[in-house]
C-alpha positions as CSV (number, residue, x, y, z in Angstrom):
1,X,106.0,72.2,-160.5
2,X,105.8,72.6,-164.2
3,X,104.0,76.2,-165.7
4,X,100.7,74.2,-166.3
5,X,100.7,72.7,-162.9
6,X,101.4,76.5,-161.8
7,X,98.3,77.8,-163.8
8,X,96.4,75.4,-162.6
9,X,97.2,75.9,-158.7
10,X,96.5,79.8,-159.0
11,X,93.1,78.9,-160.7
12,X,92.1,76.0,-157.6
13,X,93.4,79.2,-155.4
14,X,90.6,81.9,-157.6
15,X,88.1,79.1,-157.1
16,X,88.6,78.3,-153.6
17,X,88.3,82.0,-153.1
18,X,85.5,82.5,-154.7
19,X,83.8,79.6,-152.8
20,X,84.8,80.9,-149.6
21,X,83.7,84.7,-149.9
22,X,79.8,84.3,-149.2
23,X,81.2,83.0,-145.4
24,X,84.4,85.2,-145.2
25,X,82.0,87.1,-142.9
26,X,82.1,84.8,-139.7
27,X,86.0,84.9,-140.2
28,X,85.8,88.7,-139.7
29,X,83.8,89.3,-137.1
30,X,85.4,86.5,-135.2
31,X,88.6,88.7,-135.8
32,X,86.5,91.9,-135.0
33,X,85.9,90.4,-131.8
34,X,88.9,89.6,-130.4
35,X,90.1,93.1,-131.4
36,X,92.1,92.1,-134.8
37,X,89.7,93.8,-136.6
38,X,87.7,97.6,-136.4
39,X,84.1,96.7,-136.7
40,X,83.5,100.2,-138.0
41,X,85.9,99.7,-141.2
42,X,85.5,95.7,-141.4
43,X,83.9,96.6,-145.1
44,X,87.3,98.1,-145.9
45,X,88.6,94.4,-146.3
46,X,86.0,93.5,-148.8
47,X,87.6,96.3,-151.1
48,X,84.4,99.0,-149.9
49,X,86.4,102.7,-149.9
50,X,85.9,104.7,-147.3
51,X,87.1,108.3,-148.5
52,X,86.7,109.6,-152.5
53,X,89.4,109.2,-155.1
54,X,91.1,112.3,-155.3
55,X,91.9,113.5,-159.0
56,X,94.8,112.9,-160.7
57,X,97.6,110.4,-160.1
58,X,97.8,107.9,-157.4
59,X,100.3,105.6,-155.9
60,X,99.1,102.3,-153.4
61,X,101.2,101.7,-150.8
62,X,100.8,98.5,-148.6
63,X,102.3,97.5,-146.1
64,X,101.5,94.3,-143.5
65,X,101.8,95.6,-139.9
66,X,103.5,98.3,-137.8
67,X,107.1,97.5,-138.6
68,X,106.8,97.3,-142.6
69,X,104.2,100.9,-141.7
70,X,107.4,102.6,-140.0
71,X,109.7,101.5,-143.4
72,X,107.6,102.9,-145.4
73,X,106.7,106.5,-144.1
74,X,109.8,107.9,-145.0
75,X,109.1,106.9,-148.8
76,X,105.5,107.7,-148.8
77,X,106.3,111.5,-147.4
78,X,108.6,111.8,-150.1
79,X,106.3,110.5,-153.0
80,X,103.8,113.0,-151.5
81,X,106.0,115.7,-151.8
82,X,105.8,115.3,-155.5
83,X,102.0,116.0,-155.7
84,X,101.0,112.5,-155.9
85,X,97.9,111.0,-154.1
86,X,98.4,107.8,-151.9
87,X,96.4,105.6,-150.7
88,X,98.1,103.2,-147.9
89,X,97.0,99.8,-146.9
90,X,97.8,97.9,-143.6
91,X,96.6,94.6,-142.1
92,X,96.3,95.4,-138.1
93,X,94.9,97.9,-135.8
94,X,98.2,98.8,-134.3
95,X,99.6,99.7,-138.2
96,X,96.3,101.7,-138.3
97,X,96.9,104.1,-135.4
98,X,100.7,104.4,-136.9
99,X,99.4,105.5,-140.0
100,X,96.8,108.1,-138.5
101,X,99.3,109.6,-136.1
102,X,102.5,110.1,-137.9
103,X,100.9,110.5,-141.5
104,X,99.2,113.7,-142.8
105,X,95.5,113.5,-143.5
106,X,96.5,113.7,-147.3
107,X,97.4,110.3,-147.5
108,X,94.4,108.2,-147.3
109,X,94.4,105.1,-145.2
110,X,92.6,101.4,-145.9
111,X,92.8,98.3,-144.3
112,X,93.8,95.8,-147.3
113,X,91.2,94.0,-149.0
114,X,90.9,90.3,-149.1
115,X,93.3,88.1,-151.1
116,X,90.3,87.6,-152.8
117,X,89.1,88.5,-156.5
118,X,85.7,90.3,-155.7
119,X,87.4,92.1,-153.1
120,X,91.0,93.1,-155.1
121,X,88.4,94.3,-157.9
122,X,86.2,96.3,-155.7
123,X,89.1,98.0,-154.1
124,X,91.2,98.5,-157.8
125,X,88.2,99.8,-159.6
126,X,87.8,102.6,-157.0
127,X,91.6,103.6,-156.1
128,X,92.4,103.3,-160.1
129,X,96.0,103.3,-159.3
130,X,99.1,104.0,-161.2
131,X,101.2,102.2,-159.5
132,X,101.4,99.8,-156.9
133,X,104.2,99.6,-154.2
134,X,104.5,96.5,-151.8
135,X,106.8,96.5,-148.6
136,X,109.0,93.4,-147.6
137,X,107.4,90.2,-148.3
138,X,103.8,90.9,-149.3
139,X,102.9,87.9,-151.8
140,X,99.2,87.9,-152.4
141,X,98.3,85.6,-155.4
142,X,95.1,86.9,-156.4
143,X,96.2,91.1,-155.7
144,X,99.2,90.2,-158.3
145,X,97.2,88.7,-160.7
146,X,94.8,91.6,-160.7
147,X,97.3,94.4,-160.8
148,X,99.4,92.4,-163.9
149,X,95.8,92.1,-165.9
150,X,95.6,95.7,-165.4
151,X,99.1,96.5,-166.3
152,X,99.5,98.7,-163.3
153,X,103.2,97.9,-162.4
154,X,104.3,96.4,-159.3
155,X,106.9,97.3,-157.2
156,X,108.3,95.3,-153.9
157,X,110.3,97.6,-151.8
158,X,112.2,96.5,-148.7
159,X,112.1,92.8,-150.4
160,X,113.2,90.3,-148.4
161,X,112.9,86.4,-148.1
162,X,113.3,84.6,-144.6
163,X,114.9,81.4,-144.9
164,X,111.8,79.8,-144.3
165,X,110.1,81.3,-147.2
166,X,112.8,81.0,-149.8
167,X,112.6,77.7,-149.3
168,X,108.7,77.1,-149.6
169,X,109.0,79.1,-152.7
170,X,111.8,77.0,-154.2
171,X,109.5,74.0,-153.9
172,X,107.0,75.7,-156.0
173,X,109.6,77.5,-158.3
174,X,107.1,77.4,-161.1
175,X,104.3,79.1,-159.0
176,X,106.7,81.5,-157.6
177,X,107.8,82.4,-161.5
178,X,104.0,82.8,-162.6
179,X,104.1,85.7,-159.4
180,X,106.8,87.2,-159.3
181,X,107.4,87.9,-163.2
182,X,104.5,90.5,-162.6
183,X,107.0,92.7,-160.5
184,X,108.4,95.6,-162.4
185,X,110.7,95.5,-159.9
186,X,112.5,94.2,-156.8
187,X,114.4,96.2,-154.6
188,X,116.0,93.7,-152.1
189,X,117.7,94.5,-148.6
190,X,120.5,92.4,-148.7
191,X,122.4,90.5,-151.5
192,X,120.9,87.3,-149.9
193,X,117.6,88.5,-150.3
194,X,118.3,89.5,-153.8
195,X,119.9,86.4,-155.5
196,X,116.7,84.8,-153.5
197,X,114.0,86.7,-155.7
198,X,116.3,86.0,-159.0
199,X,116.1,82.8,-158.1
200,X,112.8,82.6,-158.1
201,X,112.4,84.2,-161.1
202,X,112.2,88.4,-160.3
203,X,113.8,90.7,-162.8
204,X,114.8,93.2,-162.2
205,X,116.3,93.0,-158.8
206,X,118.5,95.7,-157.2
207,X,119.8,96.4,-153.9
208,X,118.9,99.5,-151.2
209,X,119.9,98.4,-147.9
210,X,117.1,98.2,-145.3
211,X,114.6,101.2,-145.2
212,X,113.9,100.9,-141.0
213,X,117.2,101.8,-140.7
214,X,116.6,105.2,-142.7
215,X,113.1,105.7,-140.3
216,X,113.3,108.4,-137.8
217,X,113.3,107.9,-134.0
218,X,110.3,106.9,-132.8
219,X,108.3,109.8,-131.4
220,X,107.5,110.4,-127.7
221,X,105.3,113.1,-125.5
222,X,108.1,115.2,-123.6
223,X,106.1,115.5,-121.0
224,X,104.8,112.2,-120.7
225,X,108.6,110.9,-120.5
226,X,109.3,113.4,-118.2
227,X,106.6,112.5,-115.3
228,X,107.7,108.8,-115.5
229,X,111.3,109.5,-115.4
230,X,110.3,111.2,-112.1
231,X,108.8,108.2,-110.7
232,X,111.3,105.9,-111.9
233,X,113.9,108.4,-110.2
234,X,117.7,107.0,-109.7
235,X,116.5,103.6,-110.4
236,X,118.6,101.1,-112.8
237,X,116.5,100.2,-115.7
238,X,116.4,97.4,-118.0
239,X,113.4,96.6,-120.6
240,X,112.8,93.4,-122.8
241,X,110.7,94.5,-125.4
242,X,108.5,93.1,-128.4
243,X,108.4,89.8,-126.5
244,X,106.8,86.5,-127.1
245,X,105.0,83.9,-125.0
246,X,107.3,83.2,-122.3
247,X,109.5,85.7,-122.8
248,X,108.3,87.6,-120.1
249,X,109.0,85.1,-117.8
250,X,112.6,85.1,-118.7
251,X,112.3,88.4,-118.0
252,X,111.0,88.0,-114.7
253,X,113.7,85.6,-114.2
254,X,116.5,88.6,-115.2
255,X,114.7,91.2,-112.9
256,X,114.6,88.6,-109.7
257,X,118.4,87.7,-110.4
258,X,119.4,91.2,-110.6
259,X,117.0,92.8,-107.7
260,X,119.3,92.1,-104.9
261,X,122.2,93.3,-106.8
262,X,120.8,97.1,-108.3
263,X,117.8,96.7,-107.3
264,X,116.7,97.7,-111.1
265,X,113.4,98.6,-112.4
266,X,112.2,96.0,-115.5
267,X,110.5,97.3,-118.3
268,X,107.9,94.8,-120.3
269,X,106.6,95.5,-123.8
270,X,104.8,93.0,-125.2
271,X,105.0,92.5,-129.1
272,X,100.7,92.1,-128.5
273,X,99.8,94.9,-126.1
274,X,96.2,92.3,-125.9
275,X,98.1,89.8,-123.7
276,X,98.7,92.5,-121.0
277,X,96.3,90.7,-118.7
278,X,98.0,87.7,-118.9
279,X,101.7,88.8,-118.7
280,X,100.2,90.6,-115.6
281,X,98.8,87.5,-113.8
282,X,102.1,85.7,-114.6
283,X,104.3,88.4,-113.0
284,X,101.9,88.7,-109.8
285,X,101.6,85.1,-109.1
286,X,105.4,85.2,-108.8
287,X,104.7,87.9,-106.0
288,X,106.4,90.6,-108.1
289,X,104.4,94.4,-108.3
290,X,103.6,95.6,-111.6
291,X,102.7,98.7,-113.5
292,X,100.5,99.0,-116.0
293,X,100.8,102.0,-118.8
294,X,97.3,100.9,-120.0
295,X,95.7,101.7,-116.5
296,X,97.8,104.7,-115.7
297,X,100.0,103.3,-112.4
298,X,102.4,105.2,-110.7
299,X,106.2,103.5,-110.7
300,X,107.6,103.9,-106.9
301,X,110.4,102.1,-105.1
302,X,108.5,99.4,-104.5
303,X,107.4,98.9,-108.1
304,X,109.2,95.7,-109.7
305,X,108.0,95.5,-113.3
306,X,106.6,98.4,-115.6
307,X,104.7,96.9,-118.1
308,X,104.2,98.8,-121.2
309,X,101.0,97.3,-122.9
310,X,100.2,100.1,-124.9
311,X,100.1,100.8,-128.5
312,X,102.8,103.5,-130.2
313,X,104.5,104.6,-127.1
314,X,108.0,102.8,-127.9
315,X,109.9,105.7,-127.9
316,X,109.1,106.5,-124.5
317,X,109.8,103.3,-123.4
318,X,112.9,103.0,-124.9
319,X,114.3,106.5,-123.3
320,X,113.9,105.3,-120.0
321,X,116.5,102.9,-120.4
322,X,120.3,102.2,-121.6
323,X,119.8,98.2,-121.5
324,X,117.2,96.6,-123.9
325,X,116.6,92.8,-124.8
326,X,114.5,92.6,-128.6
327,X,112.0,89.8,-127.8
328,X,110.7,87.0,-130.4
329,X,114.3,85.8,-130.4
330,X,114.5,83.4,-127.2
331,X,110.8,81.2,-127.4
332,X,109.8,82.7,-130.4
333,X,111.8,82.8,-133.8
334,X,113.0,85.4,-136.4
335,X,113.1,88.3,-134.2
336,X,112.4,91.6,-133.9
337,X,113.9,94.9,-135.2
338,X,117.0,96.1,-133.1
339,X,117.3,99.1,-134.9
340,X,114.9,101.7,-132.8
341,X,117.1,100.5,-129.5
342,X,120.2,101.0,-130.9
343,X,119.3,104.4,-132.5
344,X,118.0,105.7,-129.2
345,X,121.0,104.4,-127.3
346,X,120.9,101.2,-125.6
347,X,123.0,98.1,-125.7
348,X,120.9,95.6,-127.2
349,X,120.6,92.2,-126.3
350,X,118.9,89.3,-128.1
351,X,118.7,85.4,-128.5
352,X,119.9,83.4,-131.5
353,X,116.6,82.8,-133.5
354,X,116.9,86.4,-135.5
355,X,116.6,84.9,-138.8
356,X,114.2,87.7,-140.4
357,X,117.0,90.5,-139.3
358,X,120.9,88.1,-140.3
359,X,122.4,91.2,-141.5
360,X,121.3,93.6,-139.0
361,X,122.6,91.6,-136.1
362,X,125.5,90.8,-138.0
363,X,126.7,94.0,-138.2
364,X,126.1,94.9,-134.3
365,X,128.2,92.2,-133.4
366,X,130.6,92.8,-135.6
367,X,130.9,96.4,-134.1
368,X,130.1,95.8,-130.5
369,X,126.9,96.4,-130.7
370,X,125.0,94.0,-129.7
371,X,125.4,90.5,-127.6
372,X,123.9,87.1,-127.9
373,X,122.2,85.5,-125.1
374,X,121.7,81.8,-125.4
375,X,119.0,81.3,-122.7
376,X,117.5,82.6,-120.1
377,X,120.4,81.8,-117.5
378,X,122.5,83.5,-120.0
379,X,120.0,86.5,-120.2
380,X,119.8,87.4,-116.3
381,X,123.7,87.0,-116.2
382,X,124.0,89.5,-119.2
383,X,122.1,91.9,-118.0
384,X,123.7,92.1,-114.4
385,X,127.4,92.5,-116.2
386,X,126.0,95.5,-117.7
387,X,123.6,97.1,-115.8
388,X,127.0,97.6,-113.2
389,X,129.6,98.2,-115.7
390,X,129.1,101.4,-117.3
391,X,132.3,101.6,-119.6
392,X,130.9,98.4,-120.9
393,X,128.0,99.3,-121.7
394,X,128.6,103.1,-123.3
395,X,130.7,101.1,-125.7
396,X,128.2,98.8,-126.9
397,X,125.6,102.3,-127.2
398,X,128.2,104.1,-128.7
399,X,129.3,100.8,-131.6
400,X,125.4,100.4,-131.9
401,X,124.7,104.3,-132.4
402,X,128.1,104.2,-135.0
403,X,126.0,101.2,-136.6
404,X,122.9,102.9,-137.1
405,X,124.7,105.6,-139.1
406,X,127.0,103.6,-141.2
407,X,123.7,101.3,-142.4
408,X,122.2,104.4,-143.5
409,X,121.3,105.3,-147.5
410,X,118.5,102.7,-148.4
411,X,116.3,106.0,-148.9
412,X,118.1,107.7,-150.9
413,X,119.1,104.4,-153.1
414,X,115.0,103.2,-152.8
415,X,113.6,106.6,-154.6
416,X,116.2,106.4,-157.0
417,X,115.5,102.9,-158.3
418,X,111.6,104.7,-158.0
419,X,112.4,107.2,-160.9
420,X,110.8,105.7,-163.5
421,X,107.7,104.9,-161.8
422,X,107.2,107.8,-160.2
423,X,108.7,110.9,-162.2
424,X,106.6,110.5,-165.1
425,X,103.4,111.1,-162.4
426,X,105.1,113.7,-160.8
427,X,105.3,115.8,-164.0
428,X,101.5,114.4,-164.6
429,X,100.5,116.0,-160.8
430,X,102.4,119.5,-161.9
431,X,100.6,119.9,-165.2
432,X,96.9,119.3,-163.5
433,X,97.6,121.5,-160.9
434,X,98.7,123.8,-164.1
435,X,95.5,123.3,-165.6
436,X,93.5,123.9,-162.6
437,X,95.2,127.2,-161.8
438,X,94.6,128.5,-165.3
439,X,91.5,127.9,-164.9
440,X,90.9,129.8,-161.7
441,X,92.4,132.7,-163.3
């Protein structure tokens, strides 16, 4: 694709927009209804604020749902430290409620406006901001194009390319140049992910490392751990968590192989807490008795499955048990974020379709980490071995805990490569609050 072909794409793609916009509202309240979407705040996505621009200088931060949310907190708590107004974007309910409970009520929350010019106008002409910071692999045409015609640099943080992705771009390497020569700069994850956005025409591109592993823990009510830890009692535990479509059932396969054996409790999280009802009707038809966080159930002996199909309570789940399986990685592909298992102290299991976290896995194995399972067979049998091995399996917590620590750094190396951005409005934010004391006096 040649640089006129490219021009002439992204202006089909502002036109097709445009045409589109007058009927974008069917679209939403579609998504409103099946609970994608907050019908109080669906005007957020046409670029309508919902909270006053506060004085002085501001930094966007946007990130697409609840894992690239948890990346970034770390580095949006330290750019508000510096005296710099935020405004943070997401694209799903869940990211939402992460970004109202674990951010201060300083740092103003949106859901992201439209890929589409009246919206990105709309939402730019109120938040005015200085700079704009996008986490991972957030590619929006039309929001580029806007921000470069403003001159308000661009920054991708977290950057990374799946193999899918890299290779739709490549196709289109003319297109991808015309985008990605608006970044100011690319701060990959990996050296793979780096050579990828060079490739593809990003200058300049450094490395961090990947910010999830510099998150903290997530969070958990002490209490509320501590009354179902008393139900649960001496019970074994395993849990397969952020799981696909039929993922569950694999599980259910695990728990019915290992029942007779340790009679173990299985934990179900659901990547989409929304299919609760029918990961429920699955396990029951197979005549096993489930828990449901949502409704409140108590766990006793007879209690086969715990399903956790609620939103922001991974950290409780995941201290209940030393055994953990990271879904989307069996039926589903790219898989999930090990990270949060391993930190908390579980041996962590997955399938081979991990794509989207290579390096991650790469280094749990490498340490002992982590195992692969190739199927479900495979699954059951792994989780057996180390549910009644313990020495086994404190080494793989241990090497996954020792992981964690030695991936560390992508912070530190993130805000540094940030300097230039964001010390020139840090000194801006000192010398108005300057101004504003004076004039108190």
């Amino acid at each position: 694709m040649s640089g006129g072909w490219a021009r002439v794409v992204l202006t089909g793609y502002r036109l097709a927009g445009a045409a589109v916009y007058p009927f974008i509202g069917g679209y939403i309240s579609m998504r409103a209804a099946r609970g994608k979407e907050e019908r109080s705040r669906r005007r957020e996505r046409y670029g309508y604020a919902s909270a006053p621009r506060p004085e002085g200088p501001l930094v966007w931060f946007h990130a697409a749902s609840v894992g690239e949310t948890m990346a970034v907190i770390p580095l949006i708590e330290a750019v508000a430290e510096r005296g710099i107004s935020i405004v943070l974007t997401t694209g799903t309910v869940t990211s939402a409620t992460i970004a109202r409970d674990r951010l201060d009520p300083s740092i103003h929350h949106q859901y992201v406006p439209l890929d589409l010019r009246p919206a990105i106008r709309r939402f730019l002409d109120h938040w005015r901001p200085d700079v704009a910071i996008f986490a991972e692999s957030e590619i929006w045409p039309m929001t580029i194009l806007e921000l470069g015609a403003r001159r308000i640099p661009q920054i991708l943080v977290n950057g990374r390319l799946s193999d899918k992705s890299f290779e739709r771009w490549k196709r289109r390497s003319s297109l991808a140049e015309a985008l990605f020569e608006h970044f100011s700069h690319v701060i990959a994850r990996t050296d793979i992910d780096a050579e990828r956005f060079r490739q593809l025409g990003a200058r300049p591109v450094t490395i961090s490392g990947n910010l999830k592993v510099d998150t903290n823990a997530p969070p958990y009510d002490p209490d509320e751990l501590a009354e179902v830890q008393a139900q649960v009692g001496d019970r074994a535990t395993w849990a397969a968590i952020s799981t696909f479509d039929g993922e569950e059932a694999l599980a259910a396969d695990a728990h019915e192989f290992v029942r007779p054996h340790v009679g173990a409790l299985t934990i179900i999280v659901p990547r989409h807490p929304e299919r609760g009802d029918a990961v429920e009707a699955m396990l029951v038809q197979r005549g096993l008795k489930v828990a449901r966080r949502s409704r409140g159930d108590v766990i006793d002996a007879t209690t086969d499955v715990f399903l956790g199909d609620t939103i922001g309570e991974m950290g409780l789940y995941l201290r209940l048990t030393e055994v953990v399986f990271v879904g989307r990685s069996l039926t589903g592909e790219g898989g999930q974020n090990p990270l949060e298992p391993a930190m908390l102290g579980a041996a962590v299991l997955s399938g081979r379709n991990v794509q989207n976290f290579r390096e991650t896995y790469q280094k749990l194995l490498k340490n002992g980490g982590g195992r692969i399972v190739r199927d479900g067979d495979m699954l059951s049998k792994a989780v057996h071995y180390l549910l009644t091995n313990d020495k086994v399996r404190q080494d793989m917590i241990k090497a996954g805990q020792r992981t964690v620590h030695d991936m560390r750094g992508a912070l530190a190396l993130t805000i540094r490569a940030l300097e230039p951005y964001i010390s020139p409005l840090a000194v801006k934010a000192r010398l108005q609050t300057y101004e504003m004391e004076r004039q108190e006096e």
